[in-house]
C-alpha positions as CSV (number, residue, x, y, z in Angstrom):
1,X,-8.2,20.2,-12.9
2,X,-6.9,22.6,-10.3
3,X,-5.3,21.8,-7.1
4,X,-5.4,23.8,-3.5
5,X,-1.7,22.5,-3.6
6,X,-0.5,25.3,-6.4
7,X,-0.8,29.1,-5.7
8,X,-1.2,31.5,-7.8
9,X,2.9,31.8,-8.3
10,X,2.7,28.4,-9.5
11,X,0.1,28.8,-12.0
12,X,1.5,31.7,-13.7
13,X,5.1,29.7,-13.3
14,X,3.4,27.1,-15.0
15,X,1.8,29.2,-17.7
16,X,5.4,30.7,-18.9
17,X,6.8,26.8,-18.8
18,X,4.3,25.7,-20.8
19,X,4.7,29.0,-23.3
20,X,8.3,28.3,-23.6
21,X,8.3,24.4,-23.9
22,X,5.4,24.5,-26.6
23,X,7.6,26.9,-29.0
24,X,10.7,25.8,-28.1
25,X,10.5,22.2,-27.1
26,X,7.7,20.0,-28.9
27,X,8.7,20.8,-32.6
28,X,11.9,19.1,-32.2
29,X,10.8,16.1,-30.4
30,X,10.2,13.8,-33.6
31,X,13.7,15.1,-34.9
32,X,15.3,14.4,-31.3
33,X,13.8,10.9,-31.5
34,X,15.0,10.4,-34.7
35,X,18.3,11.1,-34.5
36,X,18.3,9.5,-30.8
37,X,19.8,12.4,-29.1
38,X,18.9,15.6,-27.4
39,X,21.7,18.3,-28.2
40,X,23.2,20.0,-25.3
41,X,22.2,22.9,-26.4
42,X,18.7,22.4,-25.3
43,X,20.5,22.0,-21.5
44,X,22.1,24.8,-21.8
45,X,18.9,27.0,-22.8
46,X,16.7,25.4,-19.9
47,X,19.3,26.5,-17.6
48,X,19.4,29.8,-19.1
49,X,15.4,30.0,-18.9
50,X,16.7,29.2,-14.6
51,X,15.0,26.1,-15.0
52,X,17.3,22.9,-13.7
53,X,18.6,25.7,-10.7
54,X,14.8,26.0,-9.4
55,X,15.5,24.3,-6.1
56,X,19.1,24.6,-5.7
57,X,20.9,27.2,-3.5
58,X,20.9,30.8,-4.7
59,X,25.0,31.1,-3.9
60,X,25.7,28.2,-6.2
61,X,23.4,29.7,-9.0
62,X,19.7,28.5,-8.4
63,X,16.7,30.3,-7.2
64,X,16.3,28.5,-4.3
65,X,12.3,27.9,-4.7
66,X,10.3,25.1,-3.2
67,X,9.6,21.4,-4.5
68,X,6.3,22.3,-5.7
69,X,7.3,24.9,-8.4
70,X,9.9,22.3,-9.7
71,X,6.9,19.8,-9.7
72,X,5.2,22.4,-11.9
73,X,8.5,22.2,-14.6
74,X,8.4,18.7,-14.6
75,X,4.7,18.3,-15.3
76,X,5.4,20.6,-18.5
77,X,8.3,18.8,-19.5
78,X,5.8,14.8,-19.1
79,X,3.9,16.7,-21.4
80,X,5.6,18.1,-24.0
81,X,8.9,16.3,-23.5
82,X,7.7,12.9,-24.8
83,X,10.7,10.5,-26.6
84,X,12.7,11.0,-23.1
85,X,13.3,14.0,-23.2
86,X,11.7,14.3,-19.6
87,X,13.6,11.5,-18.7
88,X,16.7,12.9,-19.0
89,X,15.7,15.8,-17.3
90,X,14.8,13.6,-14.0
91,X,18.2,11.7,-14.1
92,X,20.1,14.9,-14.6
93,X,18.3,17.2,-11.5
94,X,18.9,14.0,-10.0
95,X,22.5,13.9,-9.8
96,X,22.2,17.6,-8.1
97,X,20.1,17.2,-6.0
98,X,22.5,14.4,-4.5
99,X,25.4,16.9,-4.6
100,X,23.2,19.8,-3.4
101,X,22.5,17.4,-0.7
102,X,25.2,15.8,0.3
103,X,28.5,17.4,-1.7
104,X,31.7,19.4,-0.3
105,X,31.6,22.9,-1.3
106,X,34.2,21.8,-3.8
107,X,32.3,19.6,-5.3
108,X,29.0,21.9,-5.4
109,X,31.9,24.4,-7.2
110,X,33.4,21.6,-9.6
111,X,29.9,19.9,-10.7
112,X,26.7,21.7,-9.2
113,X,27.4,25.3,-10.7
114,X,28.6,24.4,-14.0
115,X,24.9,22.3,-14.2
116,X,22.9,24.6,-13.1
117,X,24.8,27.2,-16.3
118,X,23.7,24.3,-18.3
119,X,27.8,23.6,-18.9
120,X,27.4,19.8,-17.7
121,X,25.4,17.3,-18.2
122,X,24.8,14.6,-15.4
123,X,23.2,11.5,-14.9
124,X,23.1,8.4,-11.9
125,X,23.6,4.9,-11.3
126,X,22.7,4.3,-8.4
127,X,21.5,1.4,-6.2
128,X,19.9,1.6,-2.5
129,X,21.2,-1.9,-2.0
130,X,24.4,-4.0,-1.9
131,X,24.9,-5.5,-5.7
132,X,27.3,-6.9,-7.4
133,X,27.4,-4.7,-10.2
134,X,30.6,-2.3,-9.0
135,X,32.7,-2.3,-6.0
136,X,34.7,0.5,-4.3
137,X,38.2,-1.3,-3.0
138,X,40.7,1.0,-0.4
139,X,43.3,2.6,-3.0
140,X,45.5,4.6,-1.1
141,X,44.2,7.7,0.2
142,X,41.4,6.9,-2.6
143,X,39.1,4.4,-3.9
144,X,39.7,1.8,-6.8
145,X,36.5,1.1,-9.0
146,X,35.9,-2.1,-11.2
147,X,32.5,-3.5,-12.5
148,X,29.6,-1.9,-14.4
149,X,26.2,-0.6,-14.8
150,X,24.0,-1.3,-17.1
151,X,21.2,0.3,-19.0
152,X,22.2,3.7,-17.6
153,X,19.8,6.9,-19.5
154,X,22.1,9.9,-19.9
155,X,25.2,7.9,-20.3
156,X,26.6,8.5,-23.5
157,X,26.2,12.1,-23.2
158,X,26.6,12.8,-19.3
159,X,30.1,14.5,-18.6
160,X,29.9,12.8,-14.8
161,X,28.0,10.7,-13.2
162,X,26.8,9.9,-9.0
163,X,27.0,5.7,-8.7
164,X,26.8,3.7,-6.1
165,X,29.8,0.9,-5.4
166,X,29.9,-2.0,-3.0
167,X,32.2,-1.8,-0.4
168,X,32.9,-5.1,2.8
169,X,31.2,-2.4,5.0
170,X,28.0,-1.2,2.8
171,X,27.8,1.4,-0.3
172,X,29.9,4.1,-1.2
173,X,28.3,6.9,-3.6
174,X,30.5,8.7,-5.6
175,X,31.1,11.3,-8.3
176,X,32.9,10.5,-11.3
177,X,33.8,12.5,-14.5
178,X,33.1,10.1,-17.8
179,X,36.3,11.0,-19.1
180,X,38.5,9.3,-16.5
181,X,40.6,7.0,-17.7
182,X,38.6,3.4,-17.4
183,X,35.2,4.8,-17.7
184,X,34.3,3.2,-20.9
185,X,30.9,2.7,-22.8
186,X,30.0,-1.1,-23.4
187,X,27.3,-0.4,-25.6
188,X,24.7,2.2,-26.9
189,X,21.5,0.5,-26.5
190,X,18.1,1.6,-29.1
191,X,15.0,1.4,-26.9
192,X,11.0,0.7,-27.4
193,X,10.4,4.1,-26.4
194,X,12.3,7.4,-25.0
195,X,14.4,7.2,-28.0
196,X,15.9,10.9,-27.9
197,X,17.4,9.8,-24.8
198,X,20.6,7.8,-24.7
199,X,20.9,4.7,-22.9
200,X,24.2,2.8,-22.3
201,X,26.0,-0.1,-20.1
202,X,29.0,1.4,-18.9
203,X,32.4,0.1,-17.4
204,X,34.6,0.4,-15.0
205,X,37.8,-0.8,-15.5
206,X,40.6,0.4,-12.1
207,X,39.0,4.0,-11.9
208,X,41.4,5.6,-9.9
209,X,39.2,8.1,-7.8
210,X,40.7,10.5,-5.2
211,X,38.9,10.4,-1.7
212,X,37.3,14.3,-2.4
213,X,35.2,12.1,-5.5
214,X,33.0,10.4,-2.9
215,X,29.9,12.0,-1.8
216,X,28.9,11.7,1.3
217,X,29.9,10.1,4.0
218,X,31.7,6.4,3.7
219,X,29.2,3.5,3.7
220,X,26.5,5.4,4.3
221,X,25.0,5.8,0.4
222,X,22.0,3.4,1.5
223,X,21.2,6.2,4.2
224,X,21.5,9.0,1.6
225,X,19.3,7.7,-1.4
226,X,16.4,7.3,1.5
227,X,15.9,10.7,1.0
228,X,16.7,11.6,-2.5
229,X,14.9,8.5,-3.8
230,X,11.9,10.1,-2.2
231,X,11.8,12.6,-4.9
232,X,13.4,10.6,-7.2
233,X,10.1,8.2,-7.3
234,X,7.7,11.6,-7.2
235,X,9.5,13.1,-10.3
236,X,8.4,9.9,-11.8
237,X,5.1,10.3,-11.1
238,X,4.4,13.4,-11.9
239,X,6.1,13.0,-15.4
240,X,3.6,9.8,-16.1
241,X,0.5,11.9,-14.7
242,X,1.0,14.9,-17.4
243,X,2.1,12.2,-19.9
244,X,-1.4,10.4,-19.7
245,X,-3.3,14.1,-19.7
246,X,-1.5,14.7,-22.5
247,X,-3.0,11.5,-24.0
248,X,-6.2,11.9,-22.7
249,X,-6.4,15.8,-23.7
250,X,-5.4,14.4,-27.7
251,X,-8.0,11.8,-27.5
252,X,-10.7,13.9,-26.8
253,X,-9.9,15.9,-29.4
254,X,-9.9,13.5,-31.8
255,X,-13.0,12.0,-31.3
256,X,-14.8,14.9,-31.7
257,X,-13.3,14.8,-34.6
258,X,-13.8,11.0,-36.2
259,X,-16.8,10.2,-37.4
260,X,-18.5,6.6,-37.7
261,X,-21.4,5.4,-38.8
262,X,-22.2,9.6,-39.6
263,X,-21.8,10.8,-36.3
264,X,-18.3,11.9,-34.2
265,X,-17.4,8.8,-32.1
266,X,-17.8,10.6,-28.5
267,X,-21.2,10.2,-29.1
268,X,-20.7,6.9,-28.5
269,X,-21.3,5.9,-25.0
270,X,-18.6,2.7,-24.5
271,X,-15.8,5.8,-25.3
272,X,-17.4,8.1,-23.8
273,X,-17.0,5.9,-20.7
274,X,-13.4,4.8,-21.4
275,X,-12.3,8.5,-21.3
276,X,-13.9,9.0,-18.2
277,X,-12.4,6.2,-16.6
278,X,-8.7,7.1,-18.2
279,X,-10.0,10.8,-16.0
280,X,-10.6,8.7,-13.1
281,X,-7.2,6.7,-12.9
282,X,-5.4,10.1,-13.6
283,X,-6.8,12.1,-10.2
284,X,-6.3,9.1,-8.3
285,X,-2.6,9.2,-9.2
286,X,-2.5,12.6,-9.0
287,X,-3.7,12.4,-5.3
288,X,-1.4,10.2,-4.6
289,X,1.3,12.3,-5.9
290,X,0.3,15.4,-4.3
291,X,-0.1,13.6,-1.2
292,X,3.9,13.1,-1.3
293,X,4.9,16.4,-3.0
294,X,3.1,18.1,-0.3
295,X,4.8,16.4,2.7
296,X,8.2,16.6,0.9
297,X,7.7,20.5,0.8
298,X,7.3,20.2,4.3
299,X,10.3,18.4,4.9
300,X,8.4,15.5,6.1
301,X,9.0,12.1,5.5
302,X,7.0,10.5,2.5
303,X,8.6,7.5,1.8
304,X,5.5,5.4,1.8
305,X,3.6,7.9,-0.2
306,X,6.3,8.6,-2.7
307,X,6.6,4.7,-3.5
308,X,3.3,4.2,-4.1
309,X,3.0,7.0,-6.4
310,X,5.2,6.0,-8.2
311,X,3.6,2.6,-8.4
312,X,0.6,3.4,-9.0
313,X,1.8,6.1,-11.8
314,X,3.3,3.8,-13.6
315,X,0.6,1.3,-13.8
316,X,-2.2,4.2,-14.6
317,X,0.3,5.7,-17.7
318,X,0.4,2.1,-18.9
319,X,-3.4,1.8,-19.2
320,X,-4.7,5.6,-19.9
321,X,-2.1,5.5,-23.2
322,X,-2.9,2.0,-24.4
323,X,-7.0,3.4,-23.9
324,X,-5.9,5.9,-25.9
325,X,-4.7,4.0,-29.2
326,X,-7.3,2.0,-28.4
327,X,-10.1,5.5,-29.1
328,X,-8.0,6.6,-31.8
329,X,-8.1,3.0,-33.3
330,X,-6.4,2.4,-36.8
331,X,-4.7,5.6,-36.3
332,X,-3.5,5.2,-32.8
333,X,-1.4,2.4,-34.3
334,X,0.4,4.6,-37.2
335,X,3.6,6.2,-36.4
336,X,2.1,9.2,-37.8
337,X,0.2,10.0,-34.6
338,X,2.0,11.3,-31.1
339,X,-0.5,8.7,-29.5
340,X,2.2,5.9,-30.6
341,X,5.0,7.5,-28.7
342,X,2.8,8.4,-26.0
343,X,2.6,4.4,-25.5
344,X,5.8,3.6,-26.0
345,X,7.0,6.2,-23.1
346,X,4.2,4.8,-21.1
347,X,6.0,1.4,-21.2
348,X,9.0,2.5,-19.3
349,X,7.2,4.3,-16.8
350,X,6.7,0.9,-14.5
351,X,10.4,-0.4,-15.2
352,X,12.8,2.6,-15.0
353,X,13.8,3.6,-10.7
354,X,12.2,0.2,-9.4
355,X,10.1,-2.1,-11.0
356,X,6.3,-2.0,-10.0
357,X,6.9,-5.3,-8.3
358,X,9.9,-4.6,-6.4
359,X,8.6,-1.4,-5.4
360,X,5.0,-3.2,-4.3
361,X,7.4,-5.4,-2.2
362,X,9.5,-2.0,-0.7
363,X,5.7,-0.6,0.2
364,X,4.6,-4.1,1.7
365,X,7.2,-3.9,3.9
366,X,7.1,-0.5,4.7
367,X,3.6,-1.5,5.7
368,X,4.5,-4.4,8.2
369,X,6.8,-1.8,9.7
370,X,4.7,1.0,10.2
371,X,2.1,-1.6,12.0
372,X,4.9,-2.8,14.5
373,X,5.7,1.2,15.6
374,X,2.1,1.9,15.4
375,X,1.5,-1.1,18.2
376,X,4.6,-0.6,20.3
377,X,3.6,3.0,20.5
378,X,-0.3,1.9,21.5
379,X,0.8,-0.6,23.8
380,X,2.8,2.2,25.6
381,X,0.3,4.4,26.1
């Protein structure tokens, strides 16, 4: 369905992604899954096509367009970049967008440009909270890194990556290159779905960074992933919404296809109602998502709306797929079918960024706190 949100830009944008990503994408996502990588190559022609540079800065290479057209991209890429292919997307446009944020001019030079040519790959660890996964000790005019992080997508293949490290004072975010001496890959780890993707536990054994490797200011990363987690959660979304139109638009067509008892089985009204209700859960999500996208373009706060898009997202991909094997029965449970991998992707889609219960508990609070403004401001007035 259409939405007031996208002009008529958008949907011709959106026509051309979805041109290029049907030729050029979704024949080689069985082999990417297979072989449990995604070549760089493919980076490098998105980034020709000026796709990863859509909202970046025209002087460091992008076009400089709004969050709305890049929501268009990533909707194309939920759909036809199933096996994580979209996934790795995400992490990567979300290491620049914390260096378009927050990075030097140096760094925009050293890591943003050579992205955006597709030259790099990039990925993030990141945490909005104190852990104790890796801490940031006073090294010098630097910083001294030892610890870990685990089950991080993108990074086998990432050439740097943005973490997050504890410091006595709060987090430090930084930028690291994967080839420093002590960055070290623990282990590769195979997945249930998003199996073109790689996933790994890294390690940090006294990774000497210089002072120009943080990003940001110092102790102040909890601040900064605020905002880019805003997006970070929508991106989410929006990759589960086309992922579960996707399943619904294959389902319909098969059962106009299967036949039972001598007839096609969406004459049968119990489907006919379980498709309609997998419609339903997608334009509530969809709503939802817009809601945030929209503010976000507007440079308005949407943390509340962002989290519980990508809350409810989650959930909804997890039931439209599995209502989807369900239609295609038998077959929806053969490899043979996209509908499997449809599931399996689906499965991630309420664990990866924030668990749907830790982020129910983030919008819970959120909540109270928006209720004690909202009556100091009243009892003002």
């Amino acid at each position: 369905m259409s939405h007031w949100l996208f002009n008529k830009e958008h949907k011709m944008f959106r026509q051309s992604v979805r041109k290029y990503f049907e030729n050029e994408l979704l024949p080689h996502v069985v082999a990417w899954e297979n072989a449990g990588e995604i070549p760089k190559t493919f980076f490098k022609e998105i980034s020709n096509m000026g796709y990863v540079g859509i909202r970046f800065p025209e002087e460091h290479g992008g076009s400089e367009s709004d969050f709305i057209t890049e929501a268009v991209l990533l909707e194309e890429l939920g759909r036809y970049g199933t096996g994580g292919i979209a996934i790795s997307i995400v992490y990567h446009l979300t290491a620049l967008s914390l260096i378009a944020a927050f990075g030097t001019e140096e760094q925009k030079e050293k890591y943003l440009e050579p992205a955006i040519r597709g030259e790099k790959i990039a990925t993030v660890a990141i945490e909005t909270k104190r852990n104790e996964q890796l801490s940031s000790t006073r090294q010098g005019n630097g910083y001294q890194l030892n610890g870990n992080k685990t089950f991080v997508t993108n990074g086998v293949s990432a050439d740097f990556i943005c973490v997050t490290a504890n410091t006595d004072d709060g987090l430090n975010l930084f930028i690291i290159d994967c080839k420093l001496p002590g960055v070290l890959v623990q282990r590769e780890i195979k997945k249930l779905g998003w199996r073109a993707s790689d996933t790994a536990d890294l390690v940090f054994e006294k990774v000497n960074l210089e002072q120009s490797q943080r990003l940001g200011s110092e102790h102040e990363a909890s601040e900064q992933l605020k905002q880019i987690n805003q997006w970070f959660y929508v991106m989410l979304a929006l990759v589960s919404i086309s992922l579960s139109e996707k399943s619904l638009e294959d389902t319909i067509r098969y059962s106009k296809e299967r036949k039972q008892f001598g007839r096609t089985i969406n004459r049968f009204q119990v489907l006919q109602h379980k498709m309609a209700d997998m419609a339903v859960e997608i334009e509530k999500s969809k709503n939802l998502t817009y809601r945030a996208l929209f503010l976000l373009n507007e440079g308005e706060d949407a943390e509340m709306e962002a989290t519980m898009a990508k809350v409810h997202a989650g959930e909804m991909a997890k039931k439209v797929t599995d209502s989807a094997v369900q239609v295609h029965g038998g077959m929806g449970y053969m490899m043979e079918t996209p509908i499997q991998r449809y599931w399996r992707d689906a499965r991630g889609l309420s664990v990866i960024g924030g668990t749907t219960q830790a982020l129910t508990e983030k919008v819970s609070s959120l909540l109270q706190s928006t209720l004690e403004k909202d009556t100091k401001e009243y009892t003002k007035s």
